[in-house]
C-alpha positions in Angstrom: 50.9 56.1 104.0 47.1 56.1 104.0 45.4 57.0 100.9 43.5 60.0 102.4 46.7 61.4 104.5 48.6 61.0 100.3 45.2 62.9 99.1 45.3 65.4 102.2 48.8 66.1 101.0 48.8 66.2 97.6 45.9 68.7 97.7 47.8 71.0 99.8 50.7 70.8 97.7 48.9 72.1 94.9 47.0 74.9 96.9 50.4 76.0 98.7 52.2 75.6 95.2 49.8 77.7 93.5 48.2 80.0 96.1 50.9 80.2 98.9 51.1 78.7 102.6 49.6 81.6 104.4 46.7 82.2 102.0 46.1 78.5 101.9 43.2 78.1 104.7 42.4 74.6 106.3 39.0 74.4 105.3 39.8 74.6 101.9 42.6 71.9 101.8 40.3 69.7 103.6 36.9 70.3 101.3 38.7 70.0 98.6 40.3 66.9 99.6 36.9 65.4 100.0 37.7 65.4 103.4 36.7 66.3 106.6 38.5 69.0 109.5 39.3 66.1 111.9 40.8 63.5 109.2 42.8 66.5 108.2 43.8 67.1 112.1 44.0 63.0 112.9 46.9 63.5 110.1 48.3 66.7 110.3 48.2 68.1 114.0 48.8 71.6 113.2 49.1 73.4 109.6 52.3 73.6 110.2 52.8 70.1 110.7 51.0 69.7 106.8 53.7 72.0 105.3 56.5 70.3 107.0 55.2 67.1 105.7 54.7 68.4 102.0 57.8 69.6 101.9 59.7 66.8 103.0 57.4 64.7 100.3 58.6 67.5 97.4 62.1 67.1 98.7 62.2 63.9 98.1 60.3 63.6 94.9 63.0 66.7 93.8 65.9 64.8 94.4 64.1 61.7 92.7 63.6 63.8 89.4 67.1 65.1 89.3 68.6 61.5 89.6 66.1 60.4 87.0 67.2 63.7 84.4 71.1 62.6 85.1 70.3 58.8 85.0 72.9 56.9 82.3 74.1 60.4 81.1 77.8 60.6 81.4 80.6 63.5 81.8 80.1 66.8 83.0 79.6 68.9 80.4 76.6 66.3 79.1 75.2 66.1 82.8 75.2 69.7 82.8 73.2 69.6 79.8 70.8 67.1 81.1 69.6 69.3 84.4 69.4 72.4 82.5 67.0 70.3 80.2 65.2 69.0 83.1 65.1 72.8 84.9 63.8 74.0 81.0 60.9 71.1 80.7 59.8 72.1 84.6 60.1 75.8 83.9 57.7 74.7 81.2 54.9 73.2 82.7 51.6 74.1 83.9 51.4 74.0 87.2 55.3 75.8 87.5 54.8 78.3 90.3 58.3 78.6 91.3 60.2 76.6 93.9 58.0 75.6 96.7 61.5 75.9 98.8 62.6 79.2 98.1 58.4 80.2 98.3 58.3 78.9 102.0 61.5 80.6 102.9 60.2 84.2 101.4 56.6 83.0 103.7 58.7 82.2 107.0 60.9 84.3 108.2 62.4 83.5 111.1 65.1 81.0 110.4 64.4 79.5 113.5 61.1 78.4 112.4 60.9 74.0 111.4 59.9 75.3 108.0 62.5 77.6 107.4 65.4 74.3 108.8 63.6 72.4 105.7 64.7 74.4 103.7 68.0 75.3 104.7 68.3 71.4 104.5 66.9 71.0 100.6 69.2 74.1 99.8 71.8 72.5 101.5 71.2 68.8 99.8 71.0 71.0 96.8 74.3 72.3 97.0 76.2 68.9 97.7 74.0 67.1 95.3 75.1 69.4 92.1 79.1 69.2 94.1 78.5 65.5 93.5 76.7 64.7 90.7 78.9 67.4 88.3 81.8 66.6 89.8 83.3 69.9 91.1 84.0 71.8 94.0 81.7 72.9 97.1 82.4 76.7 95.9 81.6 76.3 92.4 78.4 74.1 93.4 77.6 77.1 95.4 77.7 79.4 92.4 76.4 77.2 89.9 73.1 76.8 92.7 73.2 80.5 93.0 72.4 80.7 88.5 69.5 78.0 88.6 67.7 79.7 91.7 68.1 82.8 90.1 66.4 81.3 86.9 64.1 79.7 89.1 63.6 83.0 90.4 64.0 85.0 87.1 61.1 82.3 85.2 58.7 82.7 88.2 58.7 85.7 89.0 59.2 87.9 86.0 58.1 85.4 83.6 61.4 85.3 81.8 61.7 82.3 80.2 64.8 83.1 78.4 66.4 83.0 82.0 67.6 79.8 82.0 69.1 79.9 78.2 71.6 82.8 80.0 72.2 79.8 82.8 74.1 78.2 80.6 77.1 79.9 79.2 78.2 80.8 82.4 78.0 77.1 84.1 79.9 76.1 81.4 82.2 78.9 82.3 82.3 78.0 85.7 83.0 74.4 85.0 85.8 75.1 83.1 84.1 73.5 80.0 83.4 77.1 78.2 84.0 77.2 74.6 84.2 79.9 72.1 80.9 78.9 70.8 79.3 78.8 74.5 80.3 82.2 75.1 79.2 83.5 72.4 75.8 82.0 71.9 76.7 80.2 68.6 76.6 76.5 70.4 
């Protein structure tokens, strides 16, 4: 990848992570790329095209991270553990604006829309990577996705950090790995 396409990209990730897709203007991801309108457009036909390729970047880079929290950690209760931790130290930083996943689908509505298929896919990919990776079934990864969107949701949104510390007790719970002391809060 060129090194002004990575820069043309990685500015409008942080714009459309920080400001929105829509509100996000053209001109200003290219000026503040040090760029110009037709580099931008030699890259990136259409702004569209520029979403769809910094999503499939963060989808990759998301997946990346999650394999990197789990990396060496073994059993399910402990791998459990270790994303929570990871979700906790992203929740956590800076430049946390939410889910740039779940932002795009609230931004696009029709679900017939490119954007809106990318993120069917990363929910999807979502889904059958926690199925995998904490070994359980596709109907508990379902409902153990639905608690860390909702804290995704719950920390953005309402700026309840304490969101994901209620995560917890219940994925235990739904793992079957629930003990007196998770339940009540004394862990």
């Amino acid at each position: 990848m060129s090194e002004k396409r990575q820069q043309l990209m990685t500015t409008a990730y942080r714009l459309f992570n920080r400001h929105g897709f829509h509100a996000t203007g053209i001109d200003r991801i290219w000026a503040e790329a040090g760029s110009t309108k037709r580099t931008l457009y030699r890259h990136f036909p259409t702004k569209d095209a520029l979403i769809e390729a910094v999503l499939i970047a963060r989808d990759a880079e998301f997946f990346a991270l999650l394999d990197v929290w789990l990396a060496g950690v073994e059993g399910p209760r402990a791998r459990l553990q270790a994303l929570l931790d990871g979700f906790a130290d992203w929740f956590g930083r800076s430049d946390f604006y939410g889910c740039n996943f779940i932002n795009a689908s609230a931004e696009f509505g029709d679900p017939r829309h490119p954007v809106r298929k990318l993120v069917a896919a990363h929910k999807r990919a979502l889904l059958l990577w926690v199925s995998h990776n904490l070994g359980c079934d596709e109907q508990t990864a379902t409902r153990l996705c639905l608690l860390l969107e909702g804290a995704v949701v719950m920390t953005h949104s309402y700026q309840q950090a304490e969101a994901l510390s209620q995560v917890r007790p219940l994925a235990l719970t739904l793992l079957g790995l629930a003990q007196a002391d998770d339940i009540t809060g004394n862990a």
